[in-house]
C-alpha positions as protocol buffer text, in pm:
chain_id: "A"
residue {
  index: 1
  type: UNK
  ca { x: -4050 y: 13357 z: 6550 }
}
residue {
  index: 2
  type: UNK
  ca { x: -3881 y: 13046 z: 6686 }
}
residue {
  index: 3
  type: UNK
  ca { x: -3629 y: 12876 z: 6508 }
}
residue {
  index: 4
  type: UNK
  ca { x: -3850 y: 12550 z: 6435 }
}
residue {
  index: 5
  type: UNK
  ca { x: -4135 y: 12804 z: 6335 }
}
residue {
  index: 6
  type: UNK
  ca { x: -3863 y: 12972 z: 6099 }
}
residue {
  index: 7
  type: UNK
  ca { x: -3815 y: 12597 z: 5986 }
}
residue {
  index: 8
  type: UNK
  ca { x: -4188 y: 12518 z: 5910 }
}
residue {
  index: 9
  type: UNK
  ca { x: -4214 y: 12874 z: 5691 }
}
residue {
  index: 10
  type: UNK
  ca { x: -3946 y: 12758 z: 5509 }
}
residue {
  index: 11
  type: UNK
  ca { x: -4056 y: 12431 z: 5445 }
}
residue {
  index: 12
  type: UNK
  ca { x: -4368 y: 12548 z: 5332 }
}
residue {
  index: 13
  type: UNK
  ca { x: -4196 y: 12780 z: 5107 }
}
residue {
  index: 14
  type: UNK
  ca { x: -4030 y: 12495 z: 4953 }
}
residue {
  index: 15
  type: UNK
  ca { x: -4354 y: 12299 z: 4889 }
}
residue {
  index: 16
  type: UNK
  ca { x: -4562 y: 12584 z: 4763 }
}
residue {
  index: 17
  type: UNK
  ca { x: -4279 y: 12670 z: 4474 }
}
residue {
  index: 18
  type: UNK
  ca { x: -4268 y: 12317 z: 4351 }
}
residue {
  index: 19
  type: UNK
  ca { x: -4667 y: 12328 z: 4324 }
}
residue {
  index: 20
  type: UNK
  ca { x: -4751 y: 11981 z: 4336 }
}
residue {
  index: 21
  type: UNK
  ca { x: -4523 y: 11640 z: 4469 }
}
residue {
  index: 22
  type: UNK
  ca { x: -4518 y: 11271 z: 4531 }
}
residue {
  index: 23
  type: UNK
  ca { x: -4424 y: 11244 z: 4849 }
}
residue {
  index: 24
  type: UNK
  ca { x: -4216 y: 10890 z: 4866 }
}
residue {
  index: 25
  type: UNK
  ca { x: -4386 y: 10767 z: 5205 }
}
residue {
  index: 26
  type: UNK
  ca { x: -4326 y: 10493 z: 5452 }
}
residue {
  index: 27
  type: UNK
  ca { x: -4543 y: 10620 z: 5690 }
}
residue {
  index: 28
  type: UNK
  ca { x: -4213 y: 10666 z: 5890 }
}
residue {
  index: 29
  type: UNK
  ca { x: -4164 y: 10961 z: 6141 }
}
residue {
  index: 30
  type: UNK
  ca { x: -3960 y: 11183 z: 5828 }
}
residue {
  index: 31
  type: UNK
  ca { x: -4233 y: 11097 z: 5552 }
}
residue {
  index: 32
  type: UNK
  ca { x: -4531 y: 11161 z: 5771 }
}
residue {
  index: 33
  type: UNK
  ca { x: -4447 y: 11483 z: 5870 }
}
residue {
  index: 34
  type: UNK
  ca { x: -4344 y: 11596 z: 5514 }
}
residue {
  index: 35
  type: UNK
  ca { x: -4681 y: 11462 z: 5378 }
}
residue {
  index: 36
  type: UNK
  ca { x: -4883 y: 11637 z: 5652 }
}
residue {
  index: 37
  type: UNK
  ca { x: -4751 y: 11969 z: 5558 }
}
residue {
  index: 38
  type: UNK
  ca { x: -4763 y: 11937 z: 5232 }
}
residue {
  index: 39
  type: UNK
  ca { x: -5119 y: 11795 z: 5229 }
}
residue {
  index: 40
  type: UNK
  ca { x: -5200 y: 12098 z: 5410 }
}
residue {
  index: 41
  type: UNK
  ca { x: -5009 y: 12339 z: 5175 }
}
residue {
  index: 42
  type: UNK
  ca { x: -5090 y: 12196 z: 4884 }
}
residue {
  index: 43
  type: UNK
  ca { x: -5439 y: 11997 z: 4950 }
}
residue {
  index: 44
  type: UNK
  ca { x: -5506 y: 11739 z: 4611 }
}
residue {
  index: 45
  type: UNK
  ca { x: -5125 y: 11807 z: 4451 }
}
residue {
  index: 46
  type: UNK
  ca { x: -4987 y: 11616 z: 4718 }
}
residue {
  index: 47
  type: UNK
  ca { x: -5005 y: 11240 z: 4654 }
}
residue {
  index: 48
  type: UNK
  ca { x: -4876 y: 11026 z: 4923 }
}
residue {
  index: 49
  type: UNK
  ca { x: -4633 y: 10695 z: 4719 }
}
residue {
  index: 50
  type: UNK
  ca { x: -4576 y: 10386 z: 4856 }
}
residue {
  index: 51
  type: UNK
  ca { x: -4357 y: 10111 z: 4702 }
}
residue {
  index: 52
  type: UNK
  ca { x: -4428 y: 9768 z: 4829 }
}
residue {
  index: 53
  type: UNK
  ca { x: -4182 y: 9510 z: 4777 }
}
residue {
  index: 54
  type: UNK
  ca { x: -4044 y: 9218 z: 4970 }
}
residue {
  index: 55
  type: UNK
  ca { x: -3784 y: 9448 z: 5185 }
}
residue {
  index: 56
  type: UNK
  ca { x: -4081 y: 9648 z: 5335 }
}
residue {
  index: 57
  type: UNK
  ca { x: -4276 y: 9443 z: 5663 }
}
residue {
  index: 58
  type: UNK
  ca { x: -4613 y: 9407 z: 5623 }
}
residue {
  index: 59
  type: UNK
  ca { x: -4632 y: 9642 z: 5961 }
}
residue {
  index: 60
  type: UNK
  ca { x: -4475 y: 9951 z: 5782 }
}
residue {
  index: 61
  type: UNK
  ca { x: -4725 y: 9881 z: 5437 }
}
residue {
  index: 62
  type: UNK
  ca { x: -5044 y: 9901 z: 5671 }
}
residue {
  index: 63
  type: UNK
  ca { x: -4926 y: 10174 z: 5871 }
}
residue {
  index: 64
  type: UNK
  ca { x: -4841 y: 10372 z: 5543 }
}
residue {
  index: 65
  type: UNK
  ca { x: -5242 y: 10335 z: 5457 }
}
residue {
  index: 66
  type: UNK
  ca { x: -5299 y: 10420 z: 5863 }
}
residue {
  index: 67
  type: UNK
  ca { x: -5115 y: 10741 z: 5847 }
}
residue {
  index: 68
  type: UNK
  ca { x: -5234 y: 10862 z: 5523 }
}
residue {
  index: 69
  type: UNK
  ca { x: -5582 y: 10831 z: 5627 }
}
residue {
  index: 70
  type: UNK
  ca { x: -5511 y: 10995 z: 5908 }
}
residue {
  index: 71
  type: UNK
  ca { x: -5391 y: 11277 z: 5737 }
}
residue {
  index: 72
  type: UNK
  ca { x: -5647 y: 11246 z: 5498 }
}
residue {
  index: 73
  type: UNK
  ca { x: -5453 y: 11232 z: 5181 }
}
residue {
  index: 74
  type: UNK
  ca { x: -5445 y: 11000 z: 4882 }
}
residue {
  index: 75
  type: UNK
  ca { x: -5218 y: 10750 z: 4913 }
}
residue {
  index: 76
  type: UNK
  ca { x: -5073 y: 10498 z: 4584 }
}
residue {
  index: 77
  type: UNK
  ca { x: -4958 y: 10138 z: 4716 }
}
residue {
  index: 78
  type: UNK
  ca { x: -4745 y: 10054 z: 4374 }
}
residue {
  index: 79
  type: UNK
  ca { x: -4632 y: 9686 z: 4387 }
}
residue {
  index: 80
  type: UNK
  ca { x: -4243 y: 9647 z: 4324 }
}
residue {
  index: 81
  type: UNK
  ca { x: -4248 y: 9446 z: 4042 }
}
residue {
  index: 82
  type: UNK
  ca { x: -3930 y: 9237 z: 3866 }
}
residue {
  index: 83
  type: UNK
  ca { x: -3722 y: 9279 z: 4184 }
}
residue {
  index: 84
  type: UNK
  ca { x: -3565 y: 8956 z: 4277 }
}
residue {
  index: 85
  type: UNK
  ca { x: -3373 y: 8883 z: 4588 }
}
residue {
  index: 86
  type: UNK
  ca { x: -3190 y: 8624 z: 4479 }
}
residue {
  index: 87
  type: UNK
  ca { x: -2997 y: 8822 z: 4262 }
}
residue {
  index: 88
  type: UNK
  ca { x: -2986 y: 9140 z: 4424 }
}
residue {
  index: 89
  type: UNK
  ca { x: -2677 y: 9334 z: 4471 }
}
residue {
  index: 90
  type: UNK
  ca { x: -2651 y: 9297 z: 4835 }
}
residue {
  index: 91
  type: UNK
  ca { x: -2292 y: 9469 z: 4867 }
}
residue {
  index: 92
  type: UNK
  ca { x: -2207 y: 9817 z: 5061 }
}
residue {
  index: 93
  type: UNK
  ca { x: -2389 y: 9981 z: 4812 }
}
residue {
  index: 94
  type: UNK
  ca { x: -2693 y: 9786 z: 4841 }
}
residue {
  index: 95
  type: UNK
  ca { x: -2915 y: 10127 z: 4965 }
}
residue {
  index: 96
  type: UNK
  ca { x: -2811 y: 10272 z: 4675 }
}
residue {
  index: 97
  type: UNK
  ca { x: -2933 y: 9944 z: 4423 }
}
residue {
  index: 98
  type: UNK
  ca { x: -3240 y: 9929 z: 4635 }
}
residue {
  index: 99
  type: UNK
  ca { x: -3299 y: 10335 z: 4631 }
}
residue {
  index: 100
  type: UNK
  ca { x: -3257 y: 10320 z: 4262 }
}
residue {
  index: 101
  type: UNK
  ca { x: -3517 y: 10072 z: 4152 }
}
residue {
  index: 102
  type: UNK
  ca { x: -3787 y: 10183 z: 4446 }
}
residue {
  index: 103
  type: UNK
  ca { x: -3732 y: 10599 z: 4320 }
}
residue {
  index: 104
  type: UNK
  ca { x: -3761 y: 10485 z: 3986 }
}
residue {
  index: 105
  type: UNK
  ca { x: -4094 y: 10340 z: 4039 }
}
residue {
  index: 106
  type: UNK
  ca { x: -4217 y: 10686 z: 4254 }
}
residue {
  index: 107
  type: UNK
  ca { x: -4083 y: 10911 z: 3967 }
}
residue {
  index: 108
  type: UNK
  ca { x: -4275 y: 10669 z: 3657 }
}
residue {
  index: 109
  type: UNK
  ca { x: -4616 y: 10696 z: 3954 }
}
residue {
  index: 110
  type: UNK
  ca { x: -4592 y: 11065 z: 3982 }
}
residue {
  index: 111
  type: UNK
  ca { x: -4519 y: 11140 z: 3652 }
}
residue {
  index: 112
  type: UNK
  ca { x: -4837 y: 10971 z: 3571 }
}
residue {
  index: 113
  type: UNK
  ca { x: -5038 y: 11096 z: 3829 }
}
residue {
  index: 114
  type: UNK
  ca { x: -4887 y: 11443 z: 3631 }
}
residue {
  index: 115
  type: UNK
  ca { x: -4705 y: 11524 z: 4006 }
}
residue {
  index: 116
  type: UNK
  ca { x: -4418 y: 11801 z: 3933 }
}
residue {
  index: 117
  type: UNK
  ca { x: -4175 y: 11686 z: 4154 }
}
residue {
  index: 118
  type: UNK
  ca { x: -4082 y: 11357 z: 4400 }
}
residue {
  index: 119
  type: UNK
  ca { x: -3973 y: 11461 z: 4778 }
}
residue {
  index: 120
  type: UNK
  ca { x: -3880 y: 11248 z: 5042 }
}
residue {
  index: 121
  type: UNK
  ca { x: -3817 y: 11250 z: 5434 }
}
residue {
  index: 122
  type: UNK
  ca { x: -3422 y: 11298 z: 5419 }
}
residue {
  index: 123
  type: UNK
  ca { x: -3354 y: 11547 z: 5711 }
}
residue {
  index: 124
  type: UNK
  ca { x: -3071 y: 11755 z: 5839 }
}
residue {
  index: 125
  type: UNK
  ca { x: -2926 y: 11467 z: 6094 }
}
residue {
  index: 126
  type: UNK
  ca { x: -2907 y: 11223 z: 5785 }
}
residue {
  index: 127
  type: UNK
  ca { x: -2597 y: 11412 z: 5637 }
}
residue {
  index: 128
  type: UNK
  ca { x: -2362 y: 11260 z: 5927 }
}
residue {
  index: 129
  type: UNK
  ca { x: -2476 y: 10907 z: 5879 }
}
residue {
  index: 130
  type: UNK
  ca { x: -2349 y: 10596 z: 5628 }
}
residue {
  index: 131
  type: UNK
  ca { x: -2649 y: 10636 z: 5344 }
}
residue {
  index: 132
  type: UNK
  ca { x: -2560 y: 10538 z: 5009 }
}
residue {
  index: 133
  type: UNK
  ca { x: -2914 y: 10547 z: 4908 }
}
residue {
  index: 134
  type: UNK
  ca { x: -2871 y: 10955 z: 4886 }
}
residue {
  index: 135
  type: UNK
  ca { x: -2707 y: 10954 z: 4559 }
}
residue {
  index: 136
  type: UNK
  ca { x: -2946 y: 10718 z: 4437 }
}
residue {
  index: 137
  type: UNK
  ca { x: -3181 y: 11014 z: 4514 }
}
residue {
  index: 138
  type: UNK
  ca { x: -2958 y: 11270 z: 4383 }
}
residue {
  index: 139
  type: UNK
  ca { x: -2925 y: 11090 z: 4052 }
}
residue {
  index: 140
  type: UNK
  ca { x: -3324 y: 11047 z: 4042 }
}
residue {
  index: 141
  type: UNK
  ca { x: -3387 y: 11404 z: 4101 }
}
residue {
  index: 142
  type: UNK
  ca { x: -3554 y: 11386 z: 4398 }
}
residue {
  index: 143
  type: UNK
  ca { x: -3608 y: 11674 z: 4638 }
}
residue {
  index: 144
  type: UNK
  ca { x: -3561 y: 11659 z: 5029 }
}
residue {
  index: 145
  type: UNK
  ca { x: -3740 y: 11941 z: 5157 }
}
residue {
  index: 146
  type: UNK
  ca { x: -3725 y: 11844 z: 5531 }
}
residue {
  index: 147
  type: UNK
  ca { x: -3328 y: 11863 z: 5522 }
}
residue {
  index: 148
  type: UNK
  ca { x: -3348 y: 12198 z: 5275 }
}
residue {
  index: 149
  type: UNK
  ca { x: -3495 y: 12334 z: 5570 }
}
residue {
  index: 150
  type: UNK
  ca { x: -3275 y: 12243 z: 5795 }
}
residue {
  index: 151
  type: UNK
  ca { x: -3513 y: 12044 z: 6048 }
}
residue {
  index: 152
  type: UNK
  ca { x: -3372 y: 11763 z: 6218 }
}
residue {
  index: 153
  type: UNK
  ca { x: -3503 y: 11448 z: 6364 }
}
residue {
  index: 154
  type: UNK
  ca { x: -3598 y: 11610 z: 6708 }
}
residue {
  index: 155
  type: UNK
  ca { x: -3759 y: 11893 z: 6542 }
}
residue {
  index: 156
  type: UNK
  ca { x: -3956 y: 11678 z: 6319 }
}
residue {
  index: 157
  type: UNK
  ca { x: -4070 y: 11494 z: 6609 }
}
residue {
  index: 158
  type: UNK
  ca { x: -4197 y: 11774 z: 6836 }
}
residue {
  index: 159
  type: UNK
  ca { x: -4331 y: 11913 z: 6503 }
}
residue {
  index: 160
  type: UNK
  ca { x: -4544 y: 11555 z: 6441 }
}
residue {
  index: 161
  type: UNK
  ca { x: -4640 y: 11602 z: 6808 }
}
residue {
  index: 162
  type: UNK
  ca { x: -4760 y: 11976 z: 6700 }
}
residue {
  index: 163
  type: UNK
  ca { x: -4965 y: 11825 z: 6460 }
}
residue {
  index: 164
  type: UNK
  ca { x: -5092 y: 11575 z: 6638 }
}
residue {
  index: 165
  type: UNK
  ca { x: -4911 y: 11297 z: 6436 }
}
residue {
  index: 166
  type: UNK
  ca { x: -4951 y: 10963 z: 6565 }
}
residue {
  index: 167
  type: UNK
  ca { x: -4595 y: 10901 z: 6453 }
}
residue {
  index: 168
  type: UNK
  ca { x: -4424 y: 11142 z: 6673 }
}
residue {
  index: 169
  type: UNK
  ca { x: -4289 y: 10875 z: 6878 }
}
residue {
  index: 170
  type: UNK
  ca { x: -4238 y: 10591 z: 6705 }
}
residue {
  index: 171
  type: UNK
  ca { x: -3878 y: 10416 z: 6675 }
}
residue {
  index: 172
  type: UNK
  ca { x: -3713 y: 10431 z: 6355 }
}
residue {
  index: 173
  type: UNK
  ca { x: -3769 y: 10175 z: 6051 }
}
residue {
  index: 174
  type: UNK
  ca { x: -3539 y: 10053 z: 5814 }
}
residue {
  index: 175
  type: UNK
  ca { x: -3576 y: 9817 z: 5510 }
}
residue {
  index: 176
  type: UNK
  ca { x: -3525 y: 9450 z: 5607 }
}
residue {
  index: 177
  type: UNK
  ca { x: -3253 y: 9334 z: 5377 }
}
residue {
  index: 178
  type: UNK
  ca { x: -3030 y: 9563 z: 5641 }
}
residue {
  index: 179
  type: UNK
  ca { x: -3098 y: 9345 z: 5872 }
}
residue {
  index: 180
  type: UNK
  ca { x: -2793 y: 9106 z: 5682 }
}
residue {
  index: 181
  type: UNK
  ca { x: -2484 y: 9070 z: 5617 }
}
residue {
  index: 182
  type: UNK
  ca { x: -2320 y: 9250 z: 5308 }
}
residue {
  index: 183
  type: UNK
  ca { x: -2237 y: 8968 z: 5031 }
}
residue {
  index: 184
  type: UNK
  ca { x: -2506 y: 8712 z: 5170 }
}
residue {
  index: 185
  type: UNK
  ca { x: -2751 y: 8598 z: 4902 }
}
residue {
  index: 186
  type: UNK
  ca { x: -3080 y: 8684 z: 5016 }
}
residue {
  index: 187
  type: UNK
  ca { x: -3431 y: 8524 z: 4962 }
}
residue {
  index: 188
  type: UNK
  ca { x: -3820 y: 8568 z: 5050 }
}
residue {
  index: 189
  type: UNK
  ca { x: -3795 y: 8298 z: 5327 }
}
residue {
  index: 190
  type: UNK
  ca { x: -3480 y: 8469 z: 5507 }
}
residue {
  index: 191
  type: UNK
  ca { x: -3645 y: 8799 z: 5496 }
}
residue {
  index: 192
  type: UNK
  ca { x: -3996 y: 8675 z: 5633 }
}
residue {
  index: 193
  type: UNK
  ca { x: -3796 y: 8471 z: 5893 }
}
residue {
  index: 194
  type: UNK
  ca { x: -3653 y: 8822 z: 6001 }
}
residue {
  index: 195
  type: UNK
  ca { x: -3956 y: 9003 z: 6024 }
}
residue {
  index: 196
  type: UNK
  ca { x: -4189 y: 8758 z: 6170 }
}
residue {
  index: 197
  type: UNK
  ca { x: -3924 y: 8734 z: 6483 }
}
residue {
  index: 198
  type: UNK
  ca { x: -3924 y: 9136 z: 6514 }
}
residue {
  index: 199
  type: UNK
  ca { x: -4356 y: 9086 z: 6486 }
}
residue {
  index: 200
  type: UNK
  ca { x: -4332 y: 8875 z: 6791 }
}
residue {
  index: 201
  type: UNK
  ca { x: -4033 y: 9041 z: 7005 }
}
residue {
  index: 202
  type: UNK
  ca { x: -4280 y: 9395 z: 6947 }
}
residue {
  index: 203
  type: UNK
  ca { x: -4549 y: 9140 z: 7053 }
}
residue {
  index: 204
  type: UNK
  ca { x: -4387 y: 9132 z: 7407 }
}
residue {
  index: 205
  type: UNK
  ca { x: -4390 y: 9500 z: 7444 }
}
residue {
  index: 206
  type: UNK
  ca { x: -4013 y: 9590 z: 7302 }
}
residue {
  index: 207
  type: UNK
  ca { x: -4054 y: 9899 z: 7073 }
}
residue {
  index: 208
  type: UNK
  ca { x: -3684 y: 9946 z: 6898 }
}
residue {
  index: 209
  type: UNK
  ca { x: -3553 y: 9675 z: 6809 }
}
residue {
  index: 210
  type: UNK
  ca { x: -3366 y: 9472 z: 6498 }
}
residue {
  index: 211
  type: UNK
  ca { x: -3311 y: 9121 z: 6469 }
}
residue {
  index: 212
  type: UNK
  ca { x: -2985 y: 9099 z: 6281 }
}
residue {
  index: 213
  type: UNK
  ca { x: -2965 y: 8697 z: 6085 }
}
residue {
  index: 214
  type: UNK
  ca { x: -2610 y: 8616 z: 6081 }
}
residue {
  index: 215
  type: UNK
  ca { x: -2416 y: 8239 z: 5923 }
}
residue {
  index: 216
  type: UNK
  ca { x: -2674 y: 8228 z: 5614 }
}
residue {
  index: 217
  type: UNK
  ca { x: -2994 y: 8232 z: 5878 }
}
residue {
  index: 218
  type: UNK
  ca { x: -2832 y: 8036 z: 6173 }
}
residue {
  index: 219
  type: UNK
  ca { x: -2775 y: 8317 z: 6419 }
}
residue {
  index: 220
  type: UNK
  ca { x: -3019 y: 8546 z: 6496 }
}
residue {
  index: 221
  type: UNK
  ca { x: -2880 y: 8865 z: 6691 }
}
residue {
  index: 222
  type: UNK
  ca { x: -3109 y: 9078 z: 6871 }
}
residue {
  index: 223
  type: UNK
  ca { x: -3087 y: 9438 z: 6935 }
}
residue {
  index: 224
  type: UNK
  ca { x: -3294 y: 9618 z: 7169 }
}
residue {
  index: 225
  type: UNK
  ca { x: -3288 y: 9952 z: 7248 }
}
residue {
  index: 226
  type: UNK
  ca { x: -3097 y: 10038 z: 7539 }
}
residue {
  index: 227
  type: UNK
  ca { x: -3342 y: 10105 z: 7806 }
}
residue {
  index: 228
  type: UNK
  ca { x: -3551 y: 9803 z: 7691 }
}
residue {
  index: 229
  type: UNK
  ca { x: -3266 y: 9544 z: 7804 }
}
residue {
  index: 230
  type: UNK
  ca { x: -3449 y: 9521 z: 8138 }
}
residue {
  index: 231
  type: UNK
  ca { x: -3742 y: 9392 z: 7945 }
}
residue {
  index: 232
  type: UNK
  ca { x: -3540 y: 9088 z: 7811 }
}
residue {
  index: 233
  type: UNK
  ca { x: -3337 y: 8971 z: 8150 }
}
residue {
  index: 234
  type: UNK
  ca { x: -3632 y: 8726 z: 8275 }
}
residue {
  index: 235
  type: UNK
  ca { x: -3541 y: 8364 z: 8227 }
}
residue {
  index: 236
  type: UNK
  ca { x: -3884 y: 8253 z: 8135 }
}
residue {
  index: 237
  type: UNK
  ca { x: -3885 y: 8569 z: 7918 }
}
residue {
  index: 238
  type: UNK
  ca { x: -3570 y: 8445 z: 7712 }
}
residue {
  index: 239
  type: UNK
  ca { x: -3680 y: 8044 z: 7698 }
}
residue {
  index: 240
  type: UNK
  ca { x: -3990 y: 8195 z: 7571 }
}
residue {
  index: 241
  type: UNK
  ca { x: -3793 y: 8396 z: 7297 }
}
residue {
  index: 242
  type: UNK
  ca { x: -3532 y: 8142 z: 7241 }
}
residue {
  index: 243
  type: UNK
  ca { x: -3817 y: 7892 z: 7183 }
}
residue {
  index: 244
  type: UNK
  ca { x: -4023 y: 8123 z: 6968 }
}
residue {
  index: 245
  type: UNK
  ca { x: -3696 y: 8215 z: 6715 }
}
residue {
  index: 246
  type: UNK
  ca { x: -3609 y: 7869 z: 6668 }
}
residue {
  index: 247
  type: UNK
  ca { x: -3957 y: 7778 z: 6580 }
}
residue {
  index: 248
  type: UNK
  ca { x: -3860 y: 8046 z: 6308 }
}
residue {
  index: 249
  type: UNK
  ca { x: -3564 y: 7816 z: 6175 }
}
residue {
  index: 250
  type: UNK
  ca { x: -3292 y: 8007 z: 6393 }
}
residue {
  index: 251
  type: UNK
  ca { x: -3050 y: 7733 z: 6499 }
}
residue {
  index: 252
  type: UNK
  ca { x: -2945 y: 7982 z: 6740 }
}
residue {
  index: 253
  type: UNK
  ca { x: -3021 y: 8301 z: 6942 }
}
residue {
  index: 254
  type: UNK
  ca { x: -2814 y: 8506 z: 7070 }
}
residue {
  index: 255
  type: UNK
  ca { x: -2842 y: 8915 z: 7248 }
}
residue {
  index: 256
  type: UNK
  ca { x: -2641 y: 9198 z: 7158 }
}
residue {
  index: 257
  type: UNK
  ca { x: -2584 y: 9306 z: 7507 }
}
residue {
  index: 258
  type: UNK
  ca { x: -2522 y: 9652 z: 7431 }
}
residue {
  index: 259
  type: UNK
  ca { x: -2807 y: 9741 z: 7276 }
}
residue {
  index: 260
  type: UNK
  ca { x: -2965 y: 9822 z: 6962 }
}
residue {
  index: 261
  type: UNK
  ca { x: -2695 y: 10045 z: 6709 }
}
residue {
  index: 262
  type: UNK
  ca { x: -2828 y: 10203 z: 6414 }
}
residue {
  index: 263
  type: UNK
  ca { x: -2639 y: 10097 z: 6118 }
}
residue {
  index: 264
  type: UNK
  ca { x: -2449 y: 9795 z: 6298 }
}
residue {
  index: 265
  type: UNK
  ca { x: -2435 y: 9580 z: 5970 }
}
residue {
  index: 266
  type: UNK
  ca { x: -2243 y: 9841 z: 5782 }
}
residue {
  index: 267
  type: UNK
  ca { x: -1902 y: 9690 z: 5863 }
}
């Protein structure tokens, strides 16, 4: 047996002791796979949760209800309710304020639903990154059975593709309030501002990408991925873009020139 097979026993294992879960889904790359296998290990005792607050782009909510049905599996949308912007603790920590109120709401819906256990899509290559949100998980309880297995993001991927996931490929999502600068007081206008300029940069064909608002929504920063850049140097291309953001409110646009960096707001 291969080691990725090995992997998939394992996780399988994991699911079939705990019985029946809530899998906390994004309909992400990590969540998807972990709710496809244990939709197919456990059938009905696996309930797909979604939380649905004002961090979450309307793009990730109805791809959460595209990849459930695709697996076939129930899926609970569960508004966010009581969680104000304005006064959010938007500090280093802020994964783990966010983490606590959104796994909160996934253990009350599961509990409910009379679920045994909450898992989410943590995985093996998380452990080397900057998330504070994981003790917010540890302190909840939750269970990551992707990285008790051991799989990582590459084997998750070819394992989506196994499956026939149509997730396998696609870029990584994060909430939007990381798309800010740590102290800034946030509200509903910044954050749509944010996402509807990401809606129309994936409009022209750019698949990872984050558009970072800097000076209290003055500066927007974009990141592509690397080997998108070539997309972007077209002068008409840029006026268009340039145009388009400041349409947004942006009093200025600017291009991170070396690319998109996972977790480039964390200093």
């Amino acid at each position: 047996m291969s080691e990725i097979d090995s992997k998939l026993t394992r996780l399988e294992e994991i699911l079939k002791d705990i019985g029946s879960v809530g899998v906390a889904f994004s309909g992400g790359v990590d969540s998807a796979l972990l709710a496809q296998v244990a939709f197919a290990t456990l059938g009905d005792n696996a309930v797909a949760i979604t939380i649905v607050g004002p961090m979450h782009p309307e793009l990730e909510v109805r791809g959460a209800r595209k990849v459930a049905a695709e697996i076939g599996m129930r899926l609970e949308q569960v508004p966010l309710e009581g969680f104000e912007l304005e006064t959010f603790q938007n500090d280093s920590r802020r994964c783990y304020h966010c983490k606590q109120q959104v796994f909160g709401l996934i253990q009350r819906t599961a509990a409910e639903l009379g679920l045994a256990q909450v898992v989410d899509g943590s995985n093996a290559d998380d452990l080397g990154d900057y998330r504070p949100g994981m003790q917010a998980l540890r302190e909840a309880q939750v269970r990551s059975p992707l990285l008790e297995a051991g799989l990582t993001k590459a084997e998750i991927r070819e394992l989506s593709r196994r499956y026939g996931l149509s997730t396998a490929e696609h870029p990584a999502m994060a909430c939007l309030i990381t798309r800010f600068p740590f102290d800034e007081v946030l509200n509903i206008e910044k954050i749509r501002r944010v996402e509807q300029a990401e809606d129309y940069l994936r409009s022209l064909g750019l698949k990872q990408l984050r558009v970072r608002s800097h000076e209290d929504g003055r500066l927007a920063r974009i990141e592509v991925a690397p080997e998108e850049r070539a997309l972007l140097l077209n002068a008409d291309r840029l006026d268009a873009i340039d145009a388009h953001l400041r349409s947004l409110g942006f009093r200025h646009v600017a291009l991170e020139v070396g690319g998109y960096r996972t977790g480039s707001m964390n200093h």
